[in-house]
C-alpha positions in Angstrom: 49.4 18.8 -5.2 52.9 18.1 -4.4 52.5 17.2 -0.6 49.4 14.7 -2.4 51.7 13.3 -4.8 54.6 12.8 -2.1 52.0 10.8 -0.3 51.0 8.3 -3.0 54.7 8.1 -3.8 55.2 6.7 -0.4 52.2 4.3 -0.9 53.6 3.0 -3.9 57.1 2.4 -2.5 55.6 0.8 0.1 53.5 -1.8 -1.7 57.0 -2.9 -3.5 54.6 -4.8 -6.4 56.9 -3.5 -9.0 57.4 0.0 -11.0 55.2 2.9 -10.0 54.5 5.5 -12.8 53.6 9.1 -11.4 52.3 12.2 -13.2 52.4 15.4 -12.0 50.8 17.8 -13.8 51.0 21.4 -12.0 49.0 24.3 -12.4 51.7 27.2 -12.6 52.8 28.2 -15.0 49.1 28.8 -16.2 46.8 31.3 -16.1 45.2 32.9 -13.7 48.8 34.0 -12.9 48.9 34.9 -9.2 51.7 35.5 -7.3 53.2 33.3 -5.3 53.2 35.4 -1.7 56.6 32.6 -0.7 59.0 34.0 -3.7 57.5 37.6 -4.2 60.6 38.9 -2.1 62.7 37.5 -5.0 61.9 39.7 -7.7 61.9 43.4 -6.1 61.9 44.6 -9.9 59.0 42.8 -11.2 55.6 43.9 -10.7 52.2 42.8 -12.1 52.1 39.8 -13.9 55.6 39.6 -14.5 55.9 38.8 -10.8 53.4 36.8 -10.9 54.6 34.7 -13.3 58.3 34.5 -11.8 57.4 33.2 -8.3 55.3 30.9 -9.8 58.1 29.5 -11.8 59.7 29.5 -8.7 56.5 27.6 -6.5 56.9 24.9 -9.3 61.4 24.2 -9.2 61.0 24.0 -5.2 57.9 21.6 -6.0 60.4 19.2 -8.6 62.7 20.1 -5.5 61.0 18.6 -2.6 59.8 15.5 -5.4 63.3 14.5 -5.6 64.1 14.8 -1.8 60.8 12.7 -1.6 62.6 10.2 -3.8 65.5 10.4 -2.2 64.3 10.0 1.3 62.1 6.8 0.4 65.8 4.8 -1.0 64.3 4.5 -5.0 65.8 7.9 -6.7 68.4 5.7 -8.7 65.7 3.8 -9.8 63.1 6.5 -10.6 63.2 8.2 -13.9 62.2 11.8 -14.3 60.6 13.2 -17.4 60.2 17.0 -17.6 58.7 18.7 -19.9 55.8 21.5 -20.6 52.6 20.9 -22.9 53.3 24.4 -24.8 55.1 27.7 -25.0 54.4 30.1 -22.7 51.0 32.1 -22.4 52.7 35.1 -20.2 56.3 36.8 -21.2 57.3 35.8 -25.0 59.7 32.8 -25.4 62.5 34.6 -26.4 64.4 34.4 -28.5 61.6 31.7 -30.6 58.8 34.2 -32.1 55.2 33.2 -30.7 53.7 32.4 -27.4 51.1 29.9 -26.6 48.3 29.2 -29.4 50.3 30.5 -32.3 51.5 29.4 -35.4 55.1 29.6 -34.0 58.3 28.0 -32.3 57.2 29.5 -29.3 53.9 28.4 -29.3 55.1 24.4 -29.9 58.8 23.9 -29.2 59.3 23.7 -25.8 61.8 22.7 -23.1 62.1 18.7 -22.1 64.9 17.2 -19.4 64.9 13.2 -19.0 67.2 12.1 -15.8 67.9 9.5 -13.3 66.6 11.1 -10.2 69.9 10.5 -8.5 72.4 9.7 -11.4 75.1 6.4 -11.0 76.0 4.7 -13.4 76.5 1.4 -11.4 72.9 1.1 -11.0 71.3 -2.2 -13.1 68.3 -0.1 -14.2 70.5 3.1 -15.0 72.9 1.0 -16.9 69.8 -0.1 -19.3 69.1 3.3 -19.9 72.7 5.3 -19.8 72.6 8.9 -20.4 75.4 10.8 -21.0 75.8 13.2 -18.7 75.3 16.4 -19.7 74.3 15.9 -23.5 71.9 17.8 -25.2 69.7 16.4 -28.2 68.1 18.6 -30.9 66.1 15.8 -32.5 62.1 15.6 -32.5 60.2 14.3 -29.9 56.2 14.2 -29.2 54.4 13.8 -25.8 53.0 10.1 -27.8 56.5 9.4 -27.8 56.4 8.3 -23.8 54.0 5.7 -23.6 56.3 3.6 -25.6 59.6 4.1 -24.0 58.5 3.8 -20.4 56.2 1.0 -20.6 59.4 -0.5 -22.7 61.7 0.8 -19.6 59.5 -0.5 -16.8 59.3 -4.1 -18.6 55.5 -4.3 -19.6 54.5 -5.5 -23.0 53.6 -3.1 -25.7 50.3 -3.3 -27.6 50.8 -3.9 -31.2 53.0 -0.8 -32.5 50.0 -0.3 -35.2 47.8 0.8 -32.2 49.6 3.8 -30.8 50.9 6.8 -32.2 54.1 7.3 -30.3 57.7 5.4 -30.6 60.3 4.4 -28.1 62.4 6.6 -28.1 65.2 5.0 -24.8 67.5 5.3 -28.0 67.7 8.6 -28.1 67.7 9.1 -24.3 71.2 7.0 -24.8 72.2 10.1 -27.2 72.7 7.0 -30.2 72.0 8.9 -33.4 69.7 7.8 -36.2 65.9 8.6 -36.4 63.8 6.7 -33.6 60.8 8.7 -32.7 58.4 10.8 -34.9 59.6 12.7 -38.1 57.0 15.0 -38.5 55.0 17.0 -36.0 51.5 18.7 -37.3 49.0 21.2 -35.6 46.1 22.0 -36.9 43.9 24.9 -35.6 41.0 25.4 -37.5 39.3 27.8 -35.4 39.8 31.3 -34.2 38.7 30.5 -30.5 42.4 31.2 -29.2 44.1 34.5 -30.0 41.7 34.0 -33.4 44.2 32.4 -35.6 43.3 29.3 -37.9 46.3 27.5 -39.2 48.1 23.9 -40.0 51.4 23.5 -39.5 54.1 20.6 -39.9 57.7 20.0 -39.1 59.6 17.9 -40.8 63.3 17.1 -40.4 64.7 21.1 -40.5 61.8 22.3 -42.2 58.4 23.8 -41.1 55.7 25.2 -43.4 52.7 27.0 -41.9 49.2 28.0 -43.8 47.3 30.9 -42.7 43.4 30.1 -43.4 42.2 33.4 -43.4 45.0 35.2 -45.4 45.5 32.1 -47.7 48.9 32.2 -47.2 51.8 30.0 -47.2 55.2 30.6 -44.7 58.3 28.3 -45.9 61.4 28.4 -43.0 64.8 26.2 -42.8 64.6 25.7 -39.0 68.3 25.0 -39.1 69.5 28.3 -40.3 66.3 30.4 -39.3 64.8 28.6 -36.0 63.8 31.9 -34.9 61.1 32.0 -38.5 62.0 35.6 -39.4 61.8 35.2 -42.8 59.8 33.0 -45.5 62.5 31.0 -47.3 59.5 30.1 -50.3 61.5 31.8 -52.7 65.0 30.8 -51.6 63.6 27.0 -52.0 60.5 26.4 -53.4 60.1 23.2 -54.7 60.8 21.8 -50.6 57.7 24.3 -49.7 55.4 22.6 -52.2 56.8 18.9 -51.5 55.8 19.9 -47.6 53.3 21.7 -48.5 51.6 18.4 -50.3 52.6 15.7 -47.6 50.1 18.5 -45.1 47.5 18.3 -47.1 47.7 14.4 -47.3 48.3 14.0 -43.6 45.3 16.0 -43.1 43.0 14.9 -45.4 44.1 11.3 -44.2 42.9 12.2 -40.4 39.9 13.7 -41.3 40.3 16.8 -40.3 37.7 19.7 -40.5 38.6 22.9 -41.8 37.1 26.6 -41.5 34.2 27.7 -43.1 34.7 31.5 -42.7 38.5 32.3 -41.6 37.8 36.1 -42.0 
């Protein structure tokens, strides 16, 4: 996949009609976890699917690797963005020190890991100095996969469709490191079916707070992500009138999508 997309990168640069927009979506880290026979050497303490999984975190660095050599080599790494990010918590070791792996209720199951940088970083660039990230700087602040859509077609210069249409927002002010609120403000999962580790819940973050609801045990978990990000404790009691204003504004989100719910959550 990577020689592929190195390929098509080349054809793009050299058609020169503008932006190019790339998306590489690799296998690893996903099951069926097989080692990587290149990396194995590595690890002479890991066995099994421990090993397995660490070369192939490995296989996919040197791919980002040789990407950004790719870029490099074809003159257009100050003008590429790169976006990096995973689609969930792991499925193989647990996401330390965030409780839950993929599927679950959990941090680990949801918050993951994201890095947005100039391919080659310098600050004299035109298109780097529209979008100027500090170097270095880290933001805590929610962002969704929606969020994307927005803030490159905004970066590249193409029009947006009406704002009512999407789901995401631009979020290039964030990228900047201004402060304020510019993408989502709540994030919800809803799982109402026990096909995947057999555990039906909802769950919403808002701000520093998350509340989760267990379908089968009927059962409500309150926790202040900004003292307890690692959910080890239900804070209900400690502050229960935030759980039940949360509590409400999941209900009304998902009653206003339509969403189903479980007949039998035994």
């Amino acid at each position: 996949m990577t020689l592929e997309l190195k390929e098509e990168l080349e054809r793009a640069v050299k058609k020169k009609k503008g932006p190019f927009f790339a998306y590489m979506a690799h296998y690893a880290v996903h099951a069926p976890f097989e080692a990587d026979a290149r990396f194995v050497k590595n690890y002479p303490g890991l066995k099994g699917k421990d090993l397995a999984f660490a070369t192939m975190v490995e296989g996919m660095d040197k791919s980002l690797g040789d990407l950004l050599d790719h870029l490099e080599s074809l003159g257009v790494a100050e003008e590429t963005l790169v976006v990096f990010y995973s689609d969930n918590g792991s499925d193989g070791p647990p996401n330390l020190p965030l409780r839950g792996i993929k599927g679950t209720r959990f941090e680990g199951g949801d918050r993951v890991p994201m890095i947005v940088a100039w391919a080659k970083p310098n600050p004299a660039n035109p298109l780097q100095s529209k979008l100027a990230i500090p170097p270095n700087s880290r933001d805590d602040r929610l962002v969704v996969p929606m969020d994307f859509l927005p803030s490159l077609l905004r970066l590249a210069g193409v029009p947006l469709p009406q704002e009512s249409s999407i789901d995401g927002h631009d979020i290039t002010p964030m990228m900047k490191g201004i402060p304020g609120t510019h993408g989502s403000e709540e994030f919800v999962v809803h799982f109402p079916h026990g096909q995947h580790r057999n555990e039906m819940f909802s769950t919403m973050v808002f701000g520093d707070y998350k509340i989760i609801y267990e379908y089968a045990t009927k059962s409500w978990q309150f926790t202040n992500l900004a003292y307890d990000p690692y959910e080890k404790e239900n804070w209900i009691s400690r502050q229960p009138r935030a759980a039940l204003l949360l509590a409400e504004r999941l209900v009304k989100r998902l009653v206003e999508r339509g969403a189903s719910f479980p007949r039998d959550a035994k």
